[in-house]
C-alpha positions in Angstrom: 16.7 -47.5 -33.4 15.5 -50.8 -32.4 14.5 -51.9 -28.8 17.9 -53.5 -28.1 20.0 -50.0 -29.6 17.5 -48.2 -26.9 18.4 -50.0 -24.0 21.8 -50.0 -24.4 21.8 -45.8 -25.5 19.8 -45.6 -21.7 23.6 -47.3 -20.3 25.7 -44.6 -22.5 27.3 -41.3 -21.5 25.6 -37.7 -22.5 28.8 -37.3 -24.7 28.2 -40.9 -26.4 24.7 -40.3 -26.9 25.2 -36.7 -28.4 27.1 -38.7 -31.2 25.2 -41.8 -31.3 22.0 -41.9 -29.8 18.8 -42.2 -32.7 21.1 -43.0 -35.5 21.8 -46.4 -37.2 24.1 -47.1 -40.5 22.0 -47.0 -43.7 20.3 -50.2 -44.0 20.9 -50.3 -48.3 24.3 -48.3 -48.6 25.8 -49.1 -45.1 26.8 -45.4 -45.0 27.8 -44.7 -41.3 26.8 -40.9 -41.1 22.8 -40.0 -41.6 22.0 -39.2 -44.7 20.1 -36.2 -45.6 16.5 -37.7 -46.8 15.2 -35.4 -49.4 12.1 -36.6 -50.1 8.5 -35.4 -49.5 7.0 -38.8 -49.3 7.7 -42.3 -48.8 6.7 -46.0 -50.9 3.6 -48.2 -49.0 4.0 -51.7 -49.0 -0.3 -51.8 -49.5 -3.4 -50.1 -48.8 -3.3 -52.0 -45.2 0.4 -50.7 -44.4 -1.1 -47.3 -45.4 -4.3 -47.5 -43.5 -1.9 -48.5 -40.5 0.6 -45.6 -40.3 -2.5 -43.6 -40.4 -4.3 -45.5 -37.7 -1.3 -45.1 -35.7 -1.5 -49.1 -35.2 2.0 -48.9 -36.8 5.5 -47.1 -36.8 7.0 -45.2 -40.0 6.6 -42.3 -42.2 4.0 -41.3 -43.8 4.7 -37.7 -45.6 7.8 -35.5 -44.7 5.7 -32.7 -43.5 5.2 -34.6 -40.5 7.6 -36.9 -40.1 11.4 -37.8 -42.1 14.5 -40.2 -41.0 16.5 -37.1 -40.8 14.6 -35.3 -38.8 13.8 -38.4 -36.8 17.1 -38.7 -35.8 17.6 -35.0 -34.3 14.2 -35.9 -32.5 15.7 -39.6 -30.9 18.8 -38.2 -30.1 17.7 -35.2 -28.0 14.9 -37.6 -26.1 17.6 -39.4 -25.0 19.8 -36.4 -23.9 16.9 -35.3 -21.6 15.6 -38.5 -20.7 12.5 -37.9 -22.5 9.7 -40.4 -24.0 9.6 -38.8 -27.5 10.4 -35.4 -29.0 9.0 -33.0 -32.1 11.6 -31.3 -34.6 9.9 -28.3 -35.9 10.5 -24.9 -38.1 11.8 -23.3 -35.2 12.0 -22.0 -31.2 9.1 -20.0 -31.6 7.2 -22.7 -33.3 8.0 -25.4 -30.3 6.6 -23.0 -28.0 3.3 -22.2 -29.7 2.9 -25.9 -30.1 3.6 -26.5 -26.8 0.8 -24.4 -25.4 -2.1 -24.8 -28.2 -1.3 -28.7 -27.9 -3.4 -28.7 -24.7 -4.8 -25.3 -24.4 -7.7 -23.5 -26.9 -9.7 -20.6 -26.9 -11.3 -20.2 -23.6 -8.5 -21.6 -21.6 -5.9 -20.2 -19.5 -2.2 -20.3 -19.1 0.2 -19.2 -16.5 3.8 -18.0 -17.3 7.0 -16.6 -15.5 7.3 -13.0 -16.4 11.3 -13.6 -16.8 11.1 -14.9 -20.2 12.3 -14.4 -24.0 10.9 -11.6 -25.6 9.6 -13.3 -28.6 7.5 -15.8 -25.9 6.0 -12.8 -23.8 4.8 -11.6 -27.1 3.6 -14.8 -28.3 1.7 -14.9 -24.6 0.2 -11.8 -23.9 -0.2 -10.9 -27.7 -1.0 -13.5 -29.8 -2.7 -15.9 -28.0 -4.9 -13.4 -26.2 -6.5 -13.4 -29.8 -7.0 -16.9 -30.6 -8.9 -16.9 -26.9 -6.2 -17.8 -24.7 -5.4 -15.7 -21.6 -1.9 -15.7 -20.1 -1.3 -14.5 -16.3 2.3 -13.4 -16.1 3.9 -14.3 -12.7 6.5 -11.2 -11.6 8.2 -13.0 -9.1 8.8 -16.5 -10.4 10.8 -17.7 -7.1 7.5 -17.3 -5.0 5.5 -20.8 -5.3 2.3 -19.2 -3.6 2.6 -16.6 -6.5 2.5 -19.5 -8.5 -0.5 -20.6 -7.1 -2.5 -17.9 -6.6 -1.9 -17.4 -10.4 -4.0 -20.8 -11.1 -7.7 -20.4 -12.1 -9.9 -23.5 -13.4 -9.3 -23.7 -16.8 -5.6 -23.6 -16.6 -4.3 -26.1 -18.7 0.2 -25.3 -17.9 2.4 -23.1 -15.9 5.5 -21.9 -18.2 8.9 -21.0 -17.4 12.5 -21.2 -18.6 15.2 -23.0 -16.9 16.9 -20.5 -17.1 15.9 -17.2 -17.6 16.6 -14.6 -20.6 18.0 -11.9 -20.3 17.9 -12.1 -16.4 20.0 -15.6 -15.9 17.8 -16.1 -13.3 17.5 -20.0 -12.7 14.3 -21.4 -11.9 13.6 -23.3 -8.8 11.8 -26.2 -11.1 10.8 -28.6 -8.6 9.2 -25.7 -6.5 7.3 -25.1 -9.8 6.4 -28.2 -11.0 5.5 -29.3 -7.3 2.8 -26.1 -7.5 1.3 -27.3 -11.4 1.0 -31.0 -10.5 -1.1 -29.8 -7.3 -3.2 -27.9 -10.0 -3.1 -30.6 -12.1 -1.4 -29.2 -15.2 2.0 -29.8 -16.7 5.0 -27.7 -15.9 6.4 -26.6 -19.6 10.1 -25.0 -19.5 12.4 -23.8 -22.0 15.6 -24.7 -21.4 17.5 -23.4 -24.4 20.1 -21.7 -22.5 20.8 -24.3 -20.5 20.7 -27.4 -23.2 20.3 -31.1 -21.7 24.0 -30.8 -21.4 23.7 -28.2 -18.0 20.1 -28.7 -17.0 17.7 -31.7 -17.2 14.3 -30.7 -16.5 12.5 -33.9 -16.2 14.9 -34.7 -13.1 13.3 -31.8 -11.3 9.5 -33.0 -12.2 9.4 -30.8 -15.2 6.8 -32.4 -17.9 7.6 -31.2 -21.4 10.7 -29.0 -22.3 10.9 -26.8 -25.5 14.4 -25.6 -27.2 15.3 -23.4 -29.5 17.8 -25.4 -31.6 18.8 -22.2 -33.7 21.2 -21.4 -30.0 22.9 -23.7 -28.3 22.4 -27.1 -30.1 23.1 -26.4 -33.7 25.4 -23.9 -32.2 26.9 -22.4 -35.5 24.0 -19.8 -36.4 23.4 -21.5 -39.6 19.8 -23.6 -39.3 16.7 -22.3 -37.5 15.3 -25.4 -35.6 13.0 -26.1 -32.6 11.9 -28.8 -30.5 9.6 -30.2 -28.4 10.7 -32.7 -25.8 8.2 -34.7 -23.8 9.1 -36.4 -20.7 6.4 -38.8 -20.7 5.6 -39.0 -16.8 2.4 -36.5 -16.7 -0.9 -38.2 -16.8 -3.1 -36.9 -18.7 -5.4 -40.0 -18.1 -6.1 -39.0 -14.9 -7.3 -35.2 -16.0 -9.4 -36.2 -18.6 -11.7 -33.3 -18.2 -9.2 -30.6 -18.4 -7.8 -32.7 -21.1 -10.2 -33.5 -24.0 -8.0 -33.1 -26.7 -5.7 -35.7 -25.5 -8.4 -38.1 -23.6 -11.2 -38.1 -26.3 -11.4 -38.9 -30.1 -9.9 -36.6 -32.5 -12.7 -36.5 -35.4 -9.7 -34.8 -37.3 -7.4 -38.2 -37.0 -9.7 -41.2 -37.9 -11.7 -40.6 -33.8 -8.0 -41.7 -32.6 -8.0 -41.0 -29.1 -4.6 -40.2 -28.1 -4.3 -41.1 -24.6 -5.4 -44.9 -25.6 -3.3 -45.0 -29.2 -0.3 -43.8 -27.2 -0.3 -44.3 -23.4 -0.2 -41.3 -21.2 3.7 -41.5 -22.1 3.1 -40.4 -25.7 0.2 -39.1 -26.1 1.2 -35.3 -26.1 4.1 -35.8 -28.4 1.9 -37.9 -31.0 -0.8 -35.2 -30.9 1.6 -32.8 -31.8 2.8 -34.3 -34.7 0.0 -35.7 -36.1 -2.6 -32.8 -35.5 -0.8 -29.7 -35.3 2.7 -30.3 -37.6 -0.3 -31.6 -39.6 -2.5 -28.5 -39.6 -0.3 -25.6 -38.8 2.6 -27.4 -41.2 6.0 -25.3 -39.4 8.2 -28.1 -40.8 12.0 -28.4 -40.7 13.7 -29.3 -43.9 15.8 -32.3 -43.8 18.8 -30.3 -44.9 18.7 -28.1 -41.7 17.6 -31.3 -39.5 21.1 -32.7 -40.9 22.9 -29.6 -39.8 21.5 -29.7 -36.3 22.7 -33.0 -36.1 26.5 -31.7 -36.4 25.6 -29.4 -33.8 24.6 -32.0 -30.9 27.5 -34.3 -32.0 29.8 -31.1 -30.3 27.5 -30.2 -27.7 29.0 -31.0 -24.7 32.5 -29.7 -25.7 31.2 -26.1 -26.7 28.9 -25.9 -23.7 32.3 -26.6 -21.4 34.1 -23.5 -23.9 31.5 -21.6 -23.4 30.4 -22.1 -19.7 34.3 -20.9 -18.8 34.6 -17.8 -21.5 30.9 -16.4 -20.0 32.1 -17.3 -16.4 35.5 -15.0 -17.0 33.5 -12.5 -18.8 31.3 -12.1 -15.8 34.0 -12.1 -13.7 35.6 -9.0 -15.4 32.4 -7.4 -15.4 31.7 -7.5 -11.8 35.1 -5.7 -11.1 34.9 -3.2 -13.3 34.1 0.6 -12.1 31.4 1.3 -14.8 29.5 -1.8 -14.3 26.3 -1.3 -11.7 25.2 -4.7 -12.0 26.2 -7.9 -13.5 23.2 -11.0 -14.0 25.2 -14.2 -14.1 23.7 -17.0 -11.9 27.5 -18.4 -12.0 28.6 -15.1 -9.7 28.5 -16.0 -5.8 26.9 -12.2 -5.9 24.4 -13.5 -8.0 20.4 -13.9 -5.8 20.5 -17.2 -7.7 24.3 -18.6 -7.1 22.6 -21.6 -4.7 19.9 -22.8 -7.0 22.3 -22.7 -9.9 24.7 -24.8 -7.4 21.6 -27.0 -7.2 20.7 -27.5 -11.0 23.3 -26.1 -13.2 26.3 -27.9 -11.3 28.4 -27.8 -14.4 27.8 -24.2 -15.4 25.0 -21.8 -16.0 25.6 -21.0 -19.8 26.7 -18.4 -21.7 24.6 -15.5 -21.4 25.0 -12.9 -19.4 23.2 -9.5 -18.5 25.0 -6.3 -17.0 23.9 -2.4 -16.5 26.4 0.6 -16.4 26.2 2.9 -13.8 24.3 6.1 -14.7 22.3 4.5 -17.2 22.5 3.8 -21.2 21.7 6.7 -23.6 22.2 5.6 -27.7 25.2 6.2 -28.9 26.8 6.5 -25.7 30.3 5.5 -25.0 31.9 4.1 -22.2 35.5 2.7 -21.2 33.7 -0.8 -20.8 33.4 -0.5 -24.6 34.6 -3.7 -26.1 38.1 -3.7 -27.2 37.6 -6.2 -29.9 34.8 -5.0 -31.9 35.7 -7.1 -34.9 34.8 -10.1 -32.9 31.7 -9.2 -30.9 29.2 -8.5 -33.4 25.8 -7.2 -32.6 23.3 -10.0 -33.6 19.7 -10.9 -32.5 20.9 -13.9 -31.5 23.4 -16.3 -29.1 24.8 -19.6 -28.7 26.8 -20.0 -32.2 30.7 -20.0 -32.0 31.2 -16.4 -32.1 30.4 -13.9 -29.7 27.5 -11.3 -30.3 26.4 -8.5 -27.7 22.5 -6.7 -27.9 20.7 -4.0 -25.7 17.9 -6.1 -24.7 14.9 -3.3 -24.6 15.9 -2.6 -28.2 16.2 -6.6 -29.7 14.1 -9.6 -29.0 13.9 -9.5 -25.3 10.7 -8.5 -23.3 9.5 -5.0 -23.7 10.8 -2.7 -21.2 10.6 0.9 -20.2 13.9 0.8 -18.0 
């Protein structure tokens, strides 16, 4: 988009800009929807227009593993939903969160991270990273700031968190949180999958980067794995340069760039991203499924609203029922975290919900609570397509749990 198409998509509506915003006709056929680029690699004008893209000195693609028109366009359009600076399509969820962290933390460093989180992310945290030298304190109650804080050592480099939380639908007190990390002098990094930009925007709350999984919510068909990373452009990093290296000092790996300087403190995490770690680690979206995302977002708004009212009657039926013990849906005035959904989720708190039978679960057990309409609720390892799908979380891809 050019600078005139930005300002006025800062003066449009969420639902305009789920439809418009990053997109442009096709400057040789004129074709109104984005095409899908299929290319690996795109025509120079000269060895100087080369040695420029590289230098960073000047916009445009250089090789589809980092960087294509298709993608670019998933990547412009969900900046603007969230209000961020800049964004990063990649493979998938799980790949926007490792990026997220080993963007500014390495071996030797420290991270801390709500305990009330994805499966697949505790895993990635506790597991994974311990062996590339990274240490993860997991924080049990996230609604306590001073357990927050007590959590922060000297070489922590973020807090972590989701908006809000899987399967618990717990909803994170973000300006509590981010108020804690910018004491520290770190970033506050959130998912906020569940929520989408449609019910929650972070970066209003003094959140500093956001990570989705675009498989859910925003292609919202379950037919293209996706991820993103969404930065919000207000952190400065100039100002930490010690805890920051990789951001405040030349990269010998990117022609001595130094991204803080190449950038601005506005850019600089999202360009490192894409041009050291895409670069190197190479979890790249296809264009075809960066095309399919963008049918997704152009919806997003209308199946959020669908969705926010079938989970909230759902719940509702649940929490009258005599076999259900408990029912974990922020959108229930029963629910610990009804306020501080009142507070950031105004228009709903998304469709995912959490409830225990009394007496327990034993497999194979059956109960009168059992779904009438099993040809529609499908088990699945997975949410936020059109249909609906049920899981046991201790079983599937939520956290480990002996309860």
């Amino acid at each position: 988009m050019s600078d005139h198409d930005e300002d006025r998509a800062a003066g449009w509506r969420f639902e305009t800009q789920q439809i418009h915003a990053g997109a442009a006709p096709d400057p040789v056929t004129h074709a109104r929807a984005t095409p899908i680029y299929q290319t690996t690699s795109y025509v120079f004008d000269d060895a100087q227009h080369a040695q420029d893209l590289f230098a960073l000195a000047q916009p445009g693609n250089i090789y589809t593993r980092i960087m294509n028109p298709t993608q670019a366009v998933v990547e412009e359009r969900i900046a603007a939903l969230e209000g961020g600076t800049g964004a990063l399509l990649v493979a998938s969820g799980q790949s926007a969160s490792t990026f997220a962290v080993l963007n500014i933390a390495q071996a030797g460093d420290h991270i801390v991270s709500s305990s009330s989180i994805y499966g697949g992310t505790y895993n990635l945290f506790k597991y994974t990273l311990a062996k590339l030298g990274i240490q993860t304190t997991f924080v049990e109650d996230q609604d306590d700031p001073e357990a927050w804080a007590r959590a922060v050592r000297p070489n922590t480099k973020l807090l972590f968190a989701e908006t809000i939380g899987n399967p618990r639908i717990n909803i994170l007190d973000i300006r509590a949180v981010a108020d804690v990390a910018h004491e520290a002098g770190v970033p506050l990094i959130v998912d906020s999958t569940i929520a989408t930009p449609y019910l929650i925007r972070p970066f209003e709350h003094g959140a500093d980067i956001v990570v989705h999984s675009a498989t859910k919510f925003l292609g919202g068909h379950g037919t293209v794995i996706g991820g993103l990373v969404v930065d919000g452009g207000r952190f400065p990093w100039s100002e930490h340069a010690e805890r920051f290296p990789g951001l405040t000092t030349p990269d010998p790996s990117y022609h001595g760039v130094t991204y803080a300087e190449a950038a601005g403190d506005g850019l600089a995490y999202i360009t490192k991203a894409r041009v050291q770690l895409l670069r190197d680690l190479g979890a790249s979206i296809a264009p075809a499924s960066a095309w399919q995302l963008i049918q997704g977002i152009e919806t997003l708004s209308l199946r959020i609203e669908r969705h926010v009212q079938n989970a909230q009657a759902v719940a509702e039926w649940l929490d009258a029922h005599e076999d259900i013990a408990n029912v974990y849906y922020a959108g229930l005035p029963s629910s610990p975290w009804y306020a501080a959904a009142n507070r950031y989720a105004p228009r709903g708190v998304g469709a995912v919900l959490s409830f225990e039978l009394k007496g327990g679960w034993t497999p194979g057990a059956r109960s009168s609570t059992r779904c009438s309409c099993s040809a529609t609720w499908r088990t699945s390892a997975t949410c936020g397509a059109s249909s609906s799908t049920r899981r046991r979380p201790p079983t599937r891809s939520s956290r480990p749990s002996s309860s």
